[in-house]
N, C-alpha and C positions, 0 to 999 in steps of 0.2 A: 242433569238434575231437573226434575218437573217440580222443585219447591213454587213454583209461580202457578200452580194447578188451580189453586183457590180464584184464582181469575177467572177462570171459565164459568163458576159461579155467580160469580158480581160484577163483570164488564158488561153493560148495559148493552141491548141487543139491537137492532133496529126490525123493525116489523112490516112486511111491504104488504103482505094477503092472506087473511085469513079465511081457510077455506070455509071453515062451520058457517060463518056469515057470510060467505062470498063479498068480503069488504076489502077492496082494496088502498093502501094508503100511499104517497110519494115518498120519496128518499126524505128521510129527516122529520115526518109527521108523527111516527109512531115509534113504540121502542118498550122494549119492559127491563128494568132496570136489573133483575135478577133472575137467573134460575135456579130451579128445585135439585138435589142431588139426585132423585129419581130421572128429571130429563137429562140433565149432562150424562149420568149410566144408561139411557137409551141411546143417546146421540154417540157417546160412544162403542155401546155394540150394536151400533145398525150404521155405520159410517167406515169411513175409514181416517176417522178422528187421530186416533196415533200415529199414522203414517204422514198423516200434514204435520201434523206439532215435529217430528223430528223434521218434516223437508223445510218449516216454516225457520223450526231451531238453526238448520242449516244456513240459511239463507241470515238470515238475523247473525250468524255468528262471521260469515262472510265481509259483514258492514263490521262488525265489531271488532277484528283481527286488521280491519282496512288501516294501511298505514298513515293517510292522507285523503276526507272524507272533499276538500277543495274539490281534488282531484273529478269524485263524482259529479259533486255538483257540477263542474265546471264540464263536464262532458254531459250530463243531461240538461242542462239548460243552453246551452249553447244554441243560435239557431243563424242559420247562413243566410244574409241577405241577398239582391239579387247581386249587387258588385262582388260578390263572393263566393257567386256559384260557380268559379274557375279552381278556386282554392280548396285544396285538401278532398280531391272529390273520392278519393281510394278509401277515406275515413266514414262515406257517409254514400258507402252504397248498399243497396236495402235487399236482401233477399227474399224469396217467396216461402213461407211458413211449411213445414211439413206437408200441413193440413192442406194447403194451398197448391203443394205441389204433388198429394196423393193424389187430386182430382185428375190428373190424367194429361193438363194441356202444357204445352211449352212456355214455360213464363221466364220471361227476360228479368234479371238487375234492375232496379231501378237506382238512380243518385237522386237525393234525397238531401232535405235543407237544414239537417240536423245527423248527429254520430248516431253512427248505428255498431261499431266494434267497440262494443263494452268492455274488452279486453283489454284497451287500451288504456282503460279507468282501473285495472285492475281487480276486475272481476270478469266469474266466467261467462264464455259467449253464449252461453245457454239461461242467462240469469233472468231474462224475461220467460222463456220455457219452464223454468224453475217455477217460477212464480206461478203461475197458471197451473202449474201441475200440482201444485201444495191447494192452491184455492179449488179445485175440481174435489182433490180427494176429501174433502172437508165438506161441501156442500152438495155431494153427491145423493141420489136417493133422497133428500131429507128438505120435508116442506115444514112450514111454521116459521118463525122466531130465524133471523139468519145465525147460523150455525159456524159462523168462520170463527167467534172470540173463542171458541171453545177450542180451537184449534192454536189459534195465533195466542191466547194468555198462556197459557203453557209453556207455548216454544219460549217466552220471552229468555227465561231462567234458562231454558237448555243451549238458546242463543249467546246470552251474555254473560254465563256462571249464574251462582247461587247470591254472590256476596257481591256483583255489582246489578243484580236485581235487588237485594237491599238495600243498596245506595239508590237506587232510581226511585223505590218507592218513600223509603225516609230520608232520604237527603243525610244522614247523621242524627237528626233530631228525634227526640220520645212520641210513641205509638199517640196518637193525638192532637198533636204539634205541627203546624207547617208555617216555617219560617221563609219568608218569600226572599230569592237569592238575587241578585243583581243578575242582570243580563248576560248572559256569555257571551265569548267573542265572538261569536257565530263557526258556521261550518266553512265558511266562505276565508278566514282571516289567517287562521293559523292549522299548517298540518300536525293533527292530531287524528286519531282512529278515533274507535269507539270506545274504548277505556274512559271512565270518569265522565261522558257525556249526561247533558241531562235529556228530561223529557222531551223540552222546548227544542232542544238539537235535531235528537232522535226525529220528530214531527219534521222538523224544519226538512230535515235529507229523504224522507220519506213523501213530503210533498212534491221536492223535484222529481223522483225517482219517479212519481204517480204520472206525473207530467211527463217524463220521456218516456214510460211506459205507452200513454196515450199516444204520442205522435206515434212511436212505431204502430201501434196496434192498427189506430186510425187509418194513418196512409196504408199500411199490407190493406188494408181490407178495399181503396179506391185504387190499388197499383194491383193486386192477385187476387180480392174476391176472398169470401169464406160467409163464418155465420159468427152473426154477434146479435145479442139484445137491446133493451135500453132500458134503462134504469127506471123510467116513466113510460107514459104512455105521451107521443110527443103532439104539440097542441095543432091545429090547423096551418097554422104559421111554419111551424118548425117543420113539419112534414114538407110543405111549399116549399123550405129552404133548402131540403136533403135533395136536391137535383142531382143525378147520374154525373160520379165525376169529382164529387164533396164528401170532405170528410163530416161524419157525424158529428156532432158538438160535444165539448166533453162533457158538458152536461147530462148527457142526455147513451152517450155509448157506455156500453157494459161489455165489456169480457173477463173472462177469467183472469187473466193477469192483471187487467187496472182494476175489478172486483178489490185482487186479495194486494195489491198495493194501498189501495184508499182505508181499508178494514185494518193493515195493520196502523196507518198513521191515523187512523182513527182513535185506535186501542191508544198510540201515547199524549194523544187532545184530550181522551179520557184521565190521565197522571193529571193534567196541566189543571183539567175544568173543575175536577174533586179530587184533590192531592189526600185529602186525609180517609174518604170513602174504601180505601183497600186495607187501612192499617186492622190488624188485627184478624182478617179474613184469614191467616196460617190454620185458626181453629178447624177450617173446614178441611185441612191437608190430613187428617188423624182418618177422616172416613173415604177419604179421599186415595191416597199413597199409603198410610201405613196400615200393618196389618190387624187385624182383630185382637190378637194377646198385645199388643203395644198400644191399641187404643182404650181397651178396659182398663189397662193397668196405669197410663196415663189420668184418664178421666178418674180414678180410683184416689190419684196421690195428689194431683191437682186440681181438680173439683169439675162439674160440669161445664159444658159448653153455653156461654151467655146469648143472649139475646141480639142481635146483627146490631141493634141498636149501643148496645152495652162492652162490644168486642174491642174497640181502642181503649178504651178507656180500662179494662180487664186486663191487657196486657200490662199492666203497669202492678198488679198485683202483686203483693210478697207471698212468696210460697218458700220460703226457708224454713230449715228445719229446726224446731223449739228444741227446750229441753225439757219437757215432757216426752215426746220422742223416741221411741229405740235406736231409732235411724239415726243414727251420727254419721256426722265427717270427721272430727275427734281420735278416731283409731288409725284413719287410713293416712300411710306412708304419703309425705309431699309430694315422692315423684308421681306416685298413683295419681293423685288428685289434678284435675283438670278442672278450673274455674272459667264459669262462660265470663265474655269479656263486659262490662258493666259499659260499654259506649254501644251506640249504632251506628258505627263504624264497618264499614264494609271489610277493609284493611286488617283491622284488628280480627271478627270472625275468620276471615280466612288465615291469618297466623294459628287460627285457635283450630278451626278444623285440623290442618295440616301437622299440626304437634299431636292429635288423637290416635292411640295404638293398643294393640287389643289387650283388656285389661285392666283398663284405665277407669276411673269414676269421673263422672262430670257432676261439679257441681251446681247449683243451679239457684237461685234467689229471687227469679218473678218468673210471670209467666212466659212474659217474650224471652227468655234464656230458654224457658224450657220449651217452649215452641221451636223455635228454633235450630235445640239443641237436636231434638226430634227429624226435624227436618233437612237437619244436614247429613248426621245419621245414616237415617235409612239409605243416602248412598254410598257408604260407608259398609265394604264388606265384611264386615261384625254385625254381631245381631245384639240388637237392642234389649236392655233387664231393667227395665223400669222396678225398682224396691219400692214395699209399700211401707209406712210410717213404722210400722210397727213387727218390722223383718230387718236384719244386722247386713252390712256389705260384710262377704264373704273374706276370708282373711287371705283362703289362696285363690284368687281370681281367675274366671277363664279367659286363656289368652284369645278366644274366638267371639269375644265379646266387647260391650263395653257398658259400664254402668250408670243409671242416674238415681 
């Protein structure tokens, strides 16, 4: 489910060169806080924007299903000191990258002062491959504005469901609202997966992950050689310090897999630093995922789309039906009737999805019900009858449907 689409909208970008001006800026100097739905539909028919949100989905659903996040941590941050370069060295031998080893020359193992069998954490041995290969198809061909959030907001929901992407972004609380939670026990204390994590987690396991992404990356590239970037342009010093033999700094090394590691725990610093900046951003999923007869008939029964500034606070609106009205609920049988759940509850939505079967009316009383209801929907192999005020629910209903 891509209900998390509207992120690609509003996850704020960073910006490193713009060609018009030939101006270039460093990691963190520049950024444009939104884009147009005309560039996210460029970026994705001249990309291969879909095909990362499912690998990124992938990946995200990998940490999510993970039965014990410790576990990760405790294998990427691990680092073997010299008294301990005797110990476990089968666990922490480093092979030469594909790419490394297309070239043609005989490259040895190296043992290496950190894990390198991810397997052993319980993810696949390809999971840094993964990674690289989600962040390639995403920023390939395409200059301007970095283009990964368009990729990685997406995958979030097809990573972690629909209804604990609503938990991530409302916590339980009303479109406008953020109530600051006490501290977690962290990722370190107790095994838990990804279920019920929050931002601050997510980030937290996403920062080590960045960090044993680097060490691998770093060392393959002074143990087998390849081709990497850097993030800046590095200063007279730091070029002095990259001597033959030295890993690049992590400041300063770019590749595709620590790229799309830092960009996605980027994306959940974003949750942390403007927790209320995404409520109400569903409005943009109507021009976004649904299709044209489901968004006129929407914007018809519900009223226009508000102003970016105006959209949390919109979601809170009553759109129940008067009794002025033709449109009743009044006729229709209790089992027909399907009520969206009046919490933001993750929990609760997903009982409610999973009770939905073709034929059914949903009923609906503000906007975030009917956003929502919308949204979960359209993955839902029924097709969507948005009724207008002044048109009756049908008495013998299609069972290849479902109504609101």
């Amino acid at each position: 489910m891509q209900v998390s689409i509207p992120l690609g909208l509003h996850l704020k970008c960073q910006v490193l060169y713009d060609i018009f001006s030939n101006t270039r800026w460093n990691p963190g100097e520049k950024y444009i806080e939104t884009r147009s739905l005309n560039d996210f539909n460029f970026i994705d028919s001249q990309s291969k924007r879909f095909g990362a949100t499912i690998q990124f989905g992938q990946i995200l659903r990998l940490l999510y299903e993970h039965p014990d996040w410790s576990q990760i941590h405790s294998f990427c941050s691990k680092r073997y000191s010299k008294r301990e370069m005797l110990s476990n060295r089968s666990a922490r031998v480093l092979k030469p990258s594909k790419d490394a080893a297309s070239y043609g020359f005989k490259l040895k193992d190296s043992t290496v002062n950190f894990n390198t069998d991810i397997s052993s954490a319980g993810l696949p041995q390809d999971f840094i491959e993964q990674l690289s290969q989600a962040t390639a198809k995403s920023v390939g061909g395409m200059l301007g504005p970095d283009p990964l959030n368009c990729s990685i907001g997406p995958a979030i929901s097809v990573g972690i469901g629909a209804a604990s992407y609503m938990d991530l972004i409302y916590g339980g609380n009303r479109p406008g609202a953020y109530v600051t939670l006490p501290p977690g026990r962290g990722i370190t204390v107790i095994k838990q997966g990804g279920c019920g994590r929050t931002s601050e987690e997510w980030k937290a396991l996403w920062e080590v992950i960045g960090d044993g992404v680097y060490e691998n990356e770093a060392t393959s590239l002074v143990k087998f050689g390849g081709s990497n970037t850097y993030k800046r342009t590095p200063t007279k010093a730091e070029s002095k310090a990259m001597y033959p033999g030295a890993k690049v700094p992590r400041s300063l090394l770019r590749t595709d897999a620590i790229r799309g590691a830092d960009a996605v725990r980027d994306v959940f610093k974003q949750f942390i630093d403007t927790p209320t900046k995404f409520h109400g951003i569903e409005w943009d999923f109507l021009d976004l995922e649904a299709n044209k007869e489901v968004n006129a008939a929407f914007l018809a029964r519900f009223g226009p789309k508000p102003a970016i500034a105006r959209m949390a606070d919109d979601m809170l609106r009553r759109v129940s039906l008067g009794s002025s009205d033709i449109l009743s609920y009044k006729p229709v049988s209790p089992t027909q009737l399907r009520s969206c759940p009046q919490t933001y509850n993750w929990i609760d939505w997903e009982r409610w999805i999973l009770a939905i079967e073709g034929g059914c009316i949903v009923r609906v009383d503000t906007v975030f019900q009917a956003l929502w209801a919308v949204m979960l929907l359209t993955y839902v192999p029924l097709h969507i009858k948005i009724m207008g005020k002044n048109e009756s629910y049908p008495k013998f209903t299609d069972l290849d449907c479902v109504y609101l």
